[in-house]
PLY file of the C-alpha trace (Angstrom):
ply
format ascii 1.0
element vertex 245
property float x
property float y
property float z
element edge 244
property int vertex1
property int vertex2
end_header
-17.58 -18.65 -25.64
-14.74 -19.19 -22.94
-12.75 -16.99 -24.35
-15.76 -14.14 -24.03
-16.36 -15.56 -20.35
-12.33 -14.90 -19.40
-12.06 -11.53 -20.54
-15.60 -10.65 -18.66
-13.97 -11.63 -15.90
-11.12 -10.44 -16.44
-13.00 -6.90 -17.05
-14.90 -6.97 -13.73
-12.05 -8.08 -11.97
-10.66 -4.82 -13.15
-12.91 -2.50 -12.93
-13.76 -3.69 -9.17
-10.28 -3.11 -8.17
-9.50 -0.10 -9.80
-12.73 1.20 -7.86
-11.53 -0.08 -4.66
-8.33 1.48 -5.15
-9.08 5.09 -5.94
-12.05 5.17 -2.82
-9.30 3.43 -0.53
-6.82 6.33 -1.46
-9.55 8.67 -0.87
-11.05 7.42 2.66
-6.72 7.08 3.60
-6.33 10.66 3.03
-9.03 11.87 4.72
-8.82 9.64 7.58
-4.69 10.50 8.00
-5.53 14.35 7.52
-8.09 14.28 10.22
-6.12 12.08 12.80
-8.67 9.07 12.26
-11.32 11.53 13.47
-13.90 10.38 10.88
-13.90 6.24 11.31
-17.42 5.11 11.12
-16.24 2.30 13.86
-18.81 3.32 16.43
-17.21 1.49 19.61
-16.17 2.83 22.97
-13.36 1.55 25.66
-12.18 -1.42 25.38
-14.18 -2.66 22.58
-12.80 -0.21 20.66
-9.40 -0.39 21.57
-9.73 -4.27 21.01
-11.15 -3.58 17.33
-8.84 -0.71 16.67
-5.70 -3.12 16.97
-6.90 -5.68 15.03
-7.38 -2.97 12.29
-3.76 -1.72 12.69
-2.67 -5.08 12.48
-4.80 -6.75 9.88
-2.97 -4.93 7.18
0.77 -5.53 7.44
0.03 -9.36 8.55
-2.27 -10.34 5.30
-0.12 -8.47 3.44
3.19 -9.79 4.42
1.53 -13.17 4.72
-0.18 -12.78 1.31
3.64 -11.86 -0.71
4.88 -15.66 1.10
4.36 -19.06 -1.22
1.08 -19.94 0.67
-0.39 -16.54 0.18
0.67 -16.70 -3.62
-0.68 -19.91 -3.94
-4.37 -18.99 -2.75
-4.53 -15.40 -4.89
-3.52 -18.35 -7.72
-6.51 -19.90 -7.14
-8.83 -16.94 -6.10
-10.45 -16.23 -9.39
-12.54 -18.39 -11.96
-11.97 -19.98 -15.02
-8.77 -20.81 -14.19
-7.45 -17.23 -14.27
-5.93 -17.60 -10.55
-2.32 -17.12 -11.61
-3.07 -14.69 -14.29
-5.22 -12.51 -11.96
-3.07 -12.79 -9.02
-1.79 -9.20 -8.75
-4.94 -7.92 -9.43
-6.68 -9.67 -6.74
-3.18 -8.82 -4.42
-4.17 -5.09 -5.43
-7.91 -5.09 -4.67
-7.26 -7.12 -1.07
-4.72 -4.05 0.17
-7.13 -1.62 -1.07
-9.79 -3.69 1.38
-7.74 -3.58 3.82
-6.86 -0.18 3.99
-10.34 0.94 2.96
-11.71 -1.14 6.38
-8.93 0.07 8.36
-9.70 4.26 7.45
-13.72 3.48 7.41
-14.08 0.98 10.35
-12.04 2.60 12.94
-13.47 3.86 16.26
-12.40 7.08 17.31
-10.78 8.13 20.70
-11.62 11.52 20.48
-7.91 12.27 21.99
-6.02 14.94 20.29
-2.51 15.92 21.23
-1.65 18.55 19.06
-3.31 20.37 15.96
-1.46 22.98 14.24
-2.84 26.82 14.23
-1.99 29.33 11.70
1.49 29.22 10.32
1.88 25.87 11.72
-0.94 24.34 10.30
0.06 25.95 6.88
3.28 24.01 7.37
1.53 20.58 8.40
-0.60 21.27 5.24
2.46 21.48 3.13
4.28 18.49 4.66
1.59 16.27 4.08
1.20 17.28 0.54
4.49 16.88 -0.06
4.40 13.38 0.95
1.62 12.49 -1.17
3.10 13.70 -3.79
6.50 11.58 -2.74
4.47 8.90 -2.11
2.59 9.04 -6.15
5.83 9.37 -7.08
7.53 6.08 -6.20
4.34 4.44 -7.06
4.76 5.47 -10.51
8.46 4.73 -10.25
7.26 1.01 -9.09
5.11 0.62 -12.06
1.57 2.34 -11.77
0.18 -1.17 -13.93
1.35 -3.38 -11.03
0.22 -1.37 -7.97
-3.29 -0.75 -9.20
-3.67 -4.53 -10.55
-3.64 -3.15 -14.20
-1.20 -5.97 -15.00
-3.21 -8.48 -14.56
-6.60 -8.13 -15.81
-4.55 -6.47 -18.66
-2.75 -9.41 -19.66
-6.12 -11.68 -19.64
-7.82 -9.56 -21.72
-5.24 -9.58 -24.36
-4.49 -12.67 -24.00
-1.32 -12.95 -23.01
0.53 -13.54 -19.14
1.46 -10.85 -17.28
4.74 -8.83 -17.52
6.21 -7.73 -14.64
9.89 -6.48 -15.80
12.90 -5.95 -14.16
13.08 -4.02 -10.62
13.19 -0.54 -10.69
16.22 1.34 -9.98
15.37 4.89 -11.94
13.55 7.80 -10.31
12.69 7.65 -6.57
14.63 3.98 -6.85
17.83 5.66 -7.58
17.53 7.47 -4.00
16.24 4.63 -2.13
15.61 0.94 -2.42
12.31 1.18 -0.78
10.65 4.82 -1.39
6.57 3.66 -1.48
7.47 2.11 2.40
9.36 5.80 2.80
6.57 7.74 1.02
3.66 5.65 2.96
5.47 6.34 6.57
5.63 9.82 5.61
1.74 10.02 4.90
1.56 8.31 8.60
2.91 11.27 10.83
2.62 14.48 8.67
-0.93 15.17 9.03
-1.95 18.45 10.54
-4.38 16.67 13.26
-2.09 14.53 16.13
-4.78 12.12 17.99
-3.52 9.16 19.78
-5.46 7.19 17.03
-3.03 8.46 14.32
0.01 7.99 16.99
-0.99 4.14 16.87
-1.31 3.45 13.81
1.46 5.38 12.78
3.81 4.02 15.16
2.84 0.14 13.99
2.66 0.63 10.24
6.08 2.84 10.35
7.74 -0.25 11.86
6.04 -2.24 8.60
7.47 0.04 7.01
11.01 -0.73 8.07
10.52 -4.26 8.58
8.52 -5.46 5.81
10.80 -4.67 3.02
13.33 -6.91 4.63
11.37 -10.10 3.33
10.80 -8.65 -0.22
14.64 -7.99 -0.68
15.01 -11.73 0.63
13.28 -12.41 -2.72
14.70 -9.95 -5.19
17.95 -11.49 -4.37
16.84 -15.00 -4.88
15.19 -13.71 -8.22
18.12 -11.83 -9.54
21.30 -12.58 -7.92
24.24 -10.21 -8.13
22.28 -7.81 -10.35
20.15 -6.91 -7.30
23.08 -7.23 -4.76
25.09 -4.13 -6.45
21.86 -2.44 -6.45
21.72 -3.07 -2.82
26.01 -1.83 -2.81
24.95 1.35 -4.40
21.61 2.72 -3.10
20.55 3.08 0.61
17.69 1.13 1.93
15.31 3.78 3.20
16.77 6.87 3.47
17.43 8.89 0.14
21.07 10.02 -0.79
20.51 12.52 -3.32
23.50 13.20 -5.57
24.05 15.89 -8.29
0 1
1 2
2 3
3 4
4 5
5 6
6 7
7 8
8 9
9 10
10 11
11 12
12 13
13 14
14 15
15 16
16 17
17 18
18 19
19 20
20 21
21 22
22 23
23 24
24 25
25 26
26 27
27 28
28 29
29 30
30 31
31 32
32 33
33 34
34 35
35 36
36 37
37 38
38 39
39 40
40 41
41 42
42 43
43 44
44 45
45 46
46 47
47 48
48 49
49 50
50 51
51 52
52 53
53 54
54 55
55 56
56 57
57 58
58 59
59 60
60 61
61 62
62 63
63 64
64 65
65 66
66 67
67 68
68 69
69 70
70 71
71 72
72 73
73 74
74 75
75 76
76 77
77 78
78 79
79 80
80 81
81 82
82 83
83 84
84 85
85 86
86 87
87 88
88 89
89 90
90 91
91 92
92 93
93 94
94 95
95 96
96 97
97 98
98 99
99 100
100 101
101 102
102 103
103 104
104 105
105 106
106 107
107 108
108 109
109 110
110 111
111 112
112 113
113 114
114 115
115 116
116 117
117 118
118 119
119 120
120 121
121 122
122 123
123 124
124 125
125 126
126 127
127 128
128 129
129 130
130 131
131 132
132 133
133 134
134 135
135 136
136 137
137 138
138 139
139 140
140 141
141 142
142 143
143 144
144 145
145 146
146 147
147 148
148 149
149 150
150 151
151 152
152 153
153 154
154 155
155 156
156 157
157 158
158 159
159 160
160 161
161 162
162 163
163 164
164 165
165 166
166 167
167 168
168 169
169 170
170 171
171 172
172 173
173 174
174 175
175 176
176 177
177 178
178 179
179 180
180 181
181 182
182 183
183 184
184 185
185 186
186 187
187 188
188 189
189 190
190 191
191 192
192 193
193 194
194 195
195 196
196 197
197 198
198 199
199 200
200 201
201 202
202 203
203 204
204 205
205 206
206 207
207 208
208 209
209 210
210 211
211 212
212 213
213 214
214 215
215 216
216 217
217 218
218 219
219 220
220 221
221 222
222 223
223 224
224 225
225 226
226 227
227 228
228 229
229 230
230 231
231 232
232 233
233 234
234 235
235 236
236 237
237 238
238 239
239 240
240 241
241 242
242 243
243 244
């Protein structure tokens, strides 16, 4: 009966995140294409501005703050039955698509644009931002689709086993950067074909995530594997590719 209850939950866990995921990729490229035109937000002046920042912010603190030992230690005990631990990435995976899903959906429009491309130009903003979807995908799969959707944890409940996470990439987009999904997700940020001082903001404050935030998860990949991830670090530049024949 408990073990029927586990993999239930284990199921719904799943599925729930896995939902939240695809319809926070969905309102994120709508809401980046369209200069976060479309936010549902509904404020004006300084209300807005006020709930605006705490949007920007909201995601690169939790998440940071969630990746530390006290933020590992509550998505350990975030789920019942004792699944926590097993669960953890997950419940990592459905909070950031929360996050970003509130952040696209809640924001309050300024209505300021600065600059939307016309004709040839707009073809070529078009193009850009594909491409860095497609970059973007990319390194995700290169990171392990299973562990950025949360796969590998409901996964490894329902088959009752723990989760594998393996060793750190290094093949694909990893052999041209340390840190392509924080490249591929900046890129998303300012190649839009709509600029709006909205999409400046955020843009400007996740970009410097971006940069920044990596910094602490390196901290740990050292600690975790030692020299093997310092000649990785030798070899391969942090953020921006070197492409060799």
């Amino acid at each position: 009966m408990r073990r029927r209850a586990e993999v239930a939950v284990a199921l719904s866990w799943g599925a729930l995140t896995h939902a939240l995921f695809a319809l926070a990729v969905v309102t994120m490229w709508l809401g980046l294409h369209d200069g976060l035109a479309g936010g549902a937000g509904g404020l004006e002046g300084w209300p807005a501005a006020a709930a605006n920042a705490a949007l920007v912010l909201q995601f690169p603190l939790l998440h940071s703050w969630l990746l530390s030992g006290r933020g590992r230690a509550l998505l350990a005990r975030a789920a019942p039955l004792g699944l926590g631990r097993a669960l953890a990435p997950t419940t990592f995976a459905a909070t950031a698509s929360l996050q970003a899903l509130a952040t696209f959906a809640l924001w309050s429009p300024s209505g300021v644009v600065l600059a939307r491309g016309d004709g040839a130009a707009s073809w070529a903003w078009e193009a850009a931002y594909a491409a860095s979807w497609v970059f973007l995908l990319r390194a995700l799969h290169d990171a392990g689709p299973g562990l950025q959707t949360g796969f590998v944890g409901w996964s490894s409940v329902v088959r009752g086993r723990k989760p594998e996470f393996g060793p750190f990439p290094t093949h694909g987009t990893f052999a041209c950067c340390r840190q392509p999904v924080y490249l591929g997700f900046a890129l998303t940020l300012w190649t839009g074909p709509v600029h709006t001082l909205d999409g400046l903001a955020l843009a400007t404050v996740w970009s410097a995530y971006c940069a920044l935030g990596p910094l602490h998860k390196e901290r740990r990949y050292r600690a975790w594997y030692g020299e093997r991830y310092a000649a990785y670090q030798a070899r391969v530049p942090y953020m921006f590719p070197r492409f060799r024949r």
